[in-house]
PyMOL CGO cylinders between C-alpha atoms (Angstrom):
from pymol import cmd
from pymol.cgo import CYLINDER

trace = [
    CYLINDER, -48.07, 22.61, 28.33, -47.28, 18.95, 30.31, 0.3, 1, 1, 1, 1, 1, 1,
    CYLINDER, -47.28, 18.95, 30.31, -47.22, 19.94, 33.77, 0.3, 1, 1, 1, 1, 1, 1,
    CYLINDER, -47.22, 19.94, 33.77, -44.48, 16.67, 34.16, 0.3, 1, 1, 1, 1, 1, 1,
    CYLINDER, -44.48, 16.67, 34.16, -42.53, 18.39, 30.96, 0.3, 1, 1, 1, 1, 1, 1,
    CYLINDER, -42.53, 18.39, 30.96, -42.79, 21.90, 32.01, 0.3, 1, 1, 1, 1, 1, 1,
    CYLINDER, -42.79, 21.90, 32.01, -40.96, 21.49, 35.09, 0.3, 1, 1, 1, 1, 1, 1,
    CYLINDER, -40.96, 21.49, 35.09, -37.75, 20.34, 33.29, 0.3, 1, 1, 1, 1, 1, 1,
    CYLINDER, -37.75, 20.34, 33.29, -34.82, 22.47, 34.64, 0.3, 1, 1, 1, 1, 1, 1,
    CYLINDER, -34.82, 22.47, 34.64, -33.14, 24.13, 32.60, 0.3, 1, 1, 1, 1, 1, 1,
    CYLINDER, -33.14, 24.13, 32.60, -35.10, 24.14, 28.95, 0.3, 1, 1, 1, 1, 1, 1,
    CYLINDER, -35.10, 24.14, 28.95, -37.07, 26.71, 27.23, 0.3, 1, 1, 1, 1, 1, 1,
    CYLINDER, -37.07, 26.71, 27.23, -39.31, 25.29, 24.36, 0.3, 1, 1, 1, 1, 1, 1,
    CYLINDER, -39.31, 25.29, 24.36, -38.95, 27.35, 21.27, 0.3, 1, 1, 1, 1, 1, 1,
    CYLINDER, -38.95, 27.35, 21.27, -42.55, 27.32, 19.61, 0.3, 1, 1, 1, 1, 1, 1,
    CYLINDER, -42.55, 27.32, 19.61, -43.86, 26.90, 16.77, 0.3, 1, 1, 1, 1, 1, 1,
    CYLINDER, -43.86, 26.90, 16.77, -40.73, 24.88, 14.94, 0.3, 1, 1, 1, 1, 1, 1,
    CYLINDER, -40.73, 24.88, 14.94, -42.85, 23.28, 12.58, 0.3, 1, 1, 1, 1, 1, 1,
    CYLINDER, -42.85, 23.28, 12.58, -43.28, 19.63, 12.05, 0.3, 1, 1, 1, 1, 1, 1,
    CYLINDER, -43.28, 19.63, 12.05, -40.26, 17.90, 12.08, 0.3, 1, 1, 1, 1, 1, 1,
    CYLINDER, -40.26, 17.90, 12.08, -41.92, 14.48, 12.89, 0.3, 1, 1, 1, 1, 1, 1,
    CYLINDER, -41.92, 14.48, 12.89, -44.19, 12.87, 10.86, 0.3, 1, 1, 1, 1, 1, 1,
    CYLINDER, -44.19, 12.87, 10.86, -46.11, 9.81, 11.64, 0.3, 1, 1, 1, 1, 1, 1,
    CYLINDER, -46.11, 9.81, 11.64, -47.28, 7.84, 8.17, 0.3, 1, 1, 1, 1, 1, 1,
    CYLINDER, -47.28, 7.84, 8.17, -50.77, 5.84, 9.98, 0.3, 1, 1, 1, 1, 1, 1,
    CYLINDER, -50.77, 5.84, 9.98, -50.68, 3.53, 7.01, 0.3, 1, 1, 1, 1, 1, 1,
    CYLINDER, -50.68, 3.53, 7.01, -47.41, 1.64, 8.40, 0.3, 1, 1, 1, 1, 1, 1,
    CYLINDER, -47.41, 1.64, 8.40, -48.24, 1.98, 12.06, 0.3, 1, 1, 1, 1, 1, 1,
    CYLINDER, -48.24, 1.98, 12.06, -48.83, -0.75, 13.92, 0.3, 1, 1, 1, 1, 1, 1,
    CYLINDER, -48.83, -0.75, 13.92, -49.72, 0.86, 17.29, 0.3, 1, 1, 1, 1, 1, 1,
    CYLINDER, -49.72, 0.86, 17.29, -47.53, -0.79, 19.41, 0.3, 1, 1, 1, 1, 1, 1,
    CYLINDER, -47.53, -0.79, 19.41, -46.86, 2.17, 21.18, 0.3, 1, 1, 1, 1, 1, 1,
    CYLINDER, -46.86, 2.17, 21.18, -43.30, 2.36, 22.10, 0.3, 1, 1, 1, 1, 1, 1,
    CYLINDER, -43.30, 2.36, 22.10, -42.50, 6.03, 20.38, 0.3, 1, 1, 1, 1, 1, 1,
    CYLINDER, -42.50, 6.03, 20.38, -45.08, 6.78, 22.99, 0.3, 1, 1, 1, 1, 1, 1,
    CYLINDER, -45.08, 6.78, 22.99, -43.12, 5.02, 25.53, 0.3, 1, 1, 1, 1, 1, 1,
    CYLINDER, -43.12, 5.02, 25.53, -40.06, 6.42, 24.59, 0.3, 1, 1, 1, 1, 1, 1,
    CYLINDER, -40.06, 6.42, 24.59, -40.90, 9.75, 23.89, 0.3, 1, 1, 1, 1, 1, 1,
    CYLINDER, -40.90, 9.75, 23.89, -39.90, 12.15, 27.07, 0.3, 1, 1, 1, 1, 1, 1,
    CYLINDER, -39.90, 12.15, 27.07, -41.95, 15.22, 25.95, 0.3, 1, 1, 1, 1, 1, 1,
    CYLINDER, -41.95, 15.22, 25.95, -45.19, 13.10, 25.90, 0.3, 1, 1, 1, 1, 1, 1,
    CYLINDER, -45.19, 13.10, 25.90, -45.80, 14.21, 22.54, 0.3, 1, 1, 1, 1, 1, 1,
    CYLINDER, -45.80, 14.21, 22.54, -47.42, 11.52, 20.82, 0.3, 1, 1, 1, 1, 1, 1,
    CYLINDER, -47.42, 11.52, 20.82, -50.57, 9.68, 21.20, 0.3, 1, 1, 1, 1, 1, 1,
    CYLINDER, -50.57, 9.68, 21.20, -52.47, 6.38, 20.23, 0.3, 1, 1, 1, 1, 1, 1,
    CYLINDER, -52.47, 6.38, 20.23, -55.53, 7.10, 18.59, 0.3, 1, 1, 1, 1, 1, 1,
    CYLINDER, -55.53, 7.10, 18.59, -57.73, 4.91, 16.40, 0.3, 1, 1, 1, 1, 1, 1,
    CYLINDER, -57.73, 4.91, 16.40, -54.71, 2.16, 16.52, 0.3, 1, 1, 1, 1, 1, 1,
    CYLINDER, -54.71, 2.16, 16.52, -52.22, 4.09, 15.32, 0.3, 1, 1, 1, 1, 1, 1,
    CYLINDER, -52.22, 4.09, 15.32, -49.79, 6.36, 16.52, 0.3, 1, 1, 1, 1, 1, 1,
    CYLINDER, -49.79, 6.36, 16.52, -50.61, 10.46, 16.11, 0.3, 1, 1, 1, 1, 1, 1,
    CYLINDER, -50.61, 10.46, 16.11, -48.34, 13.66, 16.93, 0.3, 1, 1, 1, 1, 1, 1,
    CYLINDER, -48.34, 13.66, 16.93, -50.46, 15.22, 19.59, 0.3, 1, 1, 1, 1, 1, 1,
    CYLINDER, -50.46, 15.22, 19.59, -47.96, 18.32, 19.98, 0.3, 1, 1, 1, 1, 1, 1,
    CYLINDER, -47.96, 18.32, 19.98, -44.25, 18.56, 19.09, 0.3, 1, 1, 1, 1, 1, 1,
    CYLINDER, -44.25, 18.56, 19.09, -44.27, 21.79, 21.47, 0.3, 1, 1, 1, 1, 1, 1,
    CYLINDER, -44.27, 21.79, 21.47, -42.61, 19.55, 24.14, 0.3, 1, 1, 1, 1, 1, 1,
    CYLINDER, -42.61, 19.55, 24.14, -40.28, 17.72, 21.84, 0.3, 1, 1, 1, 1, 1, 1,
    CYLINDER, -40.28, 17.72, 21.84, -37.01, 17.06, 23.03, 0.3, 1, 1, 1, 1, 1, 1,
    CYLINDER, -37.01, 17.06, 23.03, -35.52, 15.86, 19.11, 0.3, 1, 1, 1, 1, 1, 1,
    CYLINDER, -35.52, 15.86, 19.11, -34.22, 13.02, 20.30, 0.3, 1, 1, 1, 1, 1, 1,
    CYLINDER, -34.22, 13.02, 20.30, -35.59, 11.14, 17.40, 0.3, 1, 1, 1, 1, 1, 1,
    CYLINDER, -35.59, 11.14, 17.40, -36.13, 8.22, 20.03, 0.3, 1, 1, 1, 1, 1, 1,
    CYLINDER, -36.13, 8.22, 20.03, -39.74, 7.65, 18.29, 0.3, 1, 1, 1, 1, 1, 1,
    CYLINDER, -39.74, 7.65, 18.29, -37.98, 7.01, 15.23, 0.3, 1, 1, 1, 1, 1, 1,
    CYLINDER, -37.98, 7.01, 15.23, -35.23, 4.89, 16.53, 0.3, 1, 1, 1, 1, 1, 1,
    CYLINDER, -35.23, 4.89, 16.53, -37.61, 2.52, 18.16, 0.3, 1, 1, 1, 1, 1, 1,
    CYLINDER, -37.61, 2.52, 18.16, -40.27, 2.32, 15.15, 0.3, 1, 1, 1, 1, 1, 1,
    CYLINDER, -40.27, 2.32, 15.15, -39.56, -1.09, 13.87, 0.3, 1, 1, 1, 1, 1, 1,
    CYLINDER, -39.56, -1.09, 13.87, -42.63, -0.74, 11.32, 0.3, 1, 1, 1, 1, 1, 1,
    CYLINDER, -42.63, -0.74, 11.32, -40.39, 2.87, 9.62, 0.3, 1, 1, 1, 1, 1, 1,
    CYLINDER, -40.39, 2.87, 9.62, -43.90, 4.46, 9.98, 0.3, 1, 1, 1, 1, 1, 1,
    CYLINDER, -43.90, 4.46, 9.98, -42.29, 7.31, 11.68, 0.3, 1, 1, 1, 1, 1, 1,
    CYLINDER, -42.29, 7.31, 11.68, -40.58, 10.10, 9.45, 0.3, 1, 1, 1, 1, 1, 1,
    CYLINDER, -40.58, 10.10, 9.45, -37.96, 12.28, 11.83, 0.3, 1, 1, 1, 1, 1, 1,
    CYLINDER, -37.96, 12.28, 11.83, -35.79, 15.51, 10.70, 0.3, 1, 1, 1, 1, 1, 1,
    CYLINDER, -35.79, 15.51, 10.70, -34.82, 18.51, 13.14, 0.3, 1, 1, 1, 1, 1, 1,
    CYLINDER, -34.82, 18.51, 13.14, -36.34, 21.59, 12.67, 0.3, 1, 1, 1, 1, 1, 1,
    CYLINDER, -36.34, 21.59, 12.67, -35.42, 24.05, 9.86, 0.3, 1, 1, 1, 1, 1, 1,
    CYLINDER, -35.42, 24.05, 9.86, -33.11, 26.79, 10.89, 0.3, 1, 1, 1, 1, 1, 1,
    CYLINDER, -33.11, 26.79, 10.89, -32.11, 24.92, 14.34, 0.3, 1, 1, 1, 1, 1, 1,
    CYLINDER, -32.11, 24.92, 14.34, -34.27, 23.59, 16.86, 0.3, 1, 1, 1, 1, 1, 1,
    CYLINDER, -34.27, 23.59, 16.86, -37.72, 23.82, 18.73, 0.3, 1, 1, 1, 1, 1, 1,
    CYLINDER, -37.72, 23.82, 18.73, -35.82, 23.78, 22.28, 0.3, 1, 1, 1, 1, 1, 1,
    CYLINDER, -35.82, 23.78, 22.28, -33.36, 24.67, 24.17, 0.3, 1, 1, 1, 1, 1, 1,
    CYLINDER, -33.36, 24.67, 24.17, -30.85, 23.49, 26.85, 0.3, 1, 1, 1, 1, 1, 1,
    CYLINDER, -30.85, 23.49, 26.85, -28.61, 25.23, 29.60, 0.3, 1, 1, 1, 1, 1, 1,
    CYLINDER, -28.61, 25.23, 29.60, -26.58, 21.77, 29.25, 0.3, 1, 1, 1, 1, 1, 1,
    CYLINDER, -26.58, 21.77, 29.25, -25.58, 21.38, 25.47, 0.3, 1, 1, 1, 1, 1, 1,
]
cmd.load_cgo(trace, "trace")
């Protein structure tokens, strides 16, 4: 795991939730800002588009998806609840 995510205070990463976030390459433009946005580092640019490197880290924000302008990112929350959790909510 992220040494930079792992020492978040506070959260315990549920694995294996499946994959929630999908990233269609085809639509991509590779501007990177889901990478930029994206708190649990989670993503990656790779061949000019973005790719989900791990959603073990994910935070299910859905801030990739809010800031894709191209749509090329598909976003749901994890079946049965969620992939982490928080002493704050």
């Amino acid at each position: 795991m992220n040494k930079r995510v792992a020492e978040f205070p506070g959260v315990k990463w549920i694995k294996n939730a499946g994959n929630f976030i999908k990233i269609i390459p085809e639509k991509c433009s590779g501007c990177g800002n889901c990478i930029k946005v994206c708190l649990g580092q989670c993503l990656e640019l790779k061949d000019g588009s973005a790719h989900v490197k791990s959603l073990d880290t994910c935070m299910e924000c859905g801030a990739c998806w809010y800031v894709c302008d191209e749509e090329a990112i598909i976003f749901s929350w994890p079946p049965g609840g969620t992939g982490f959790k928080t002493d704050w909510g």
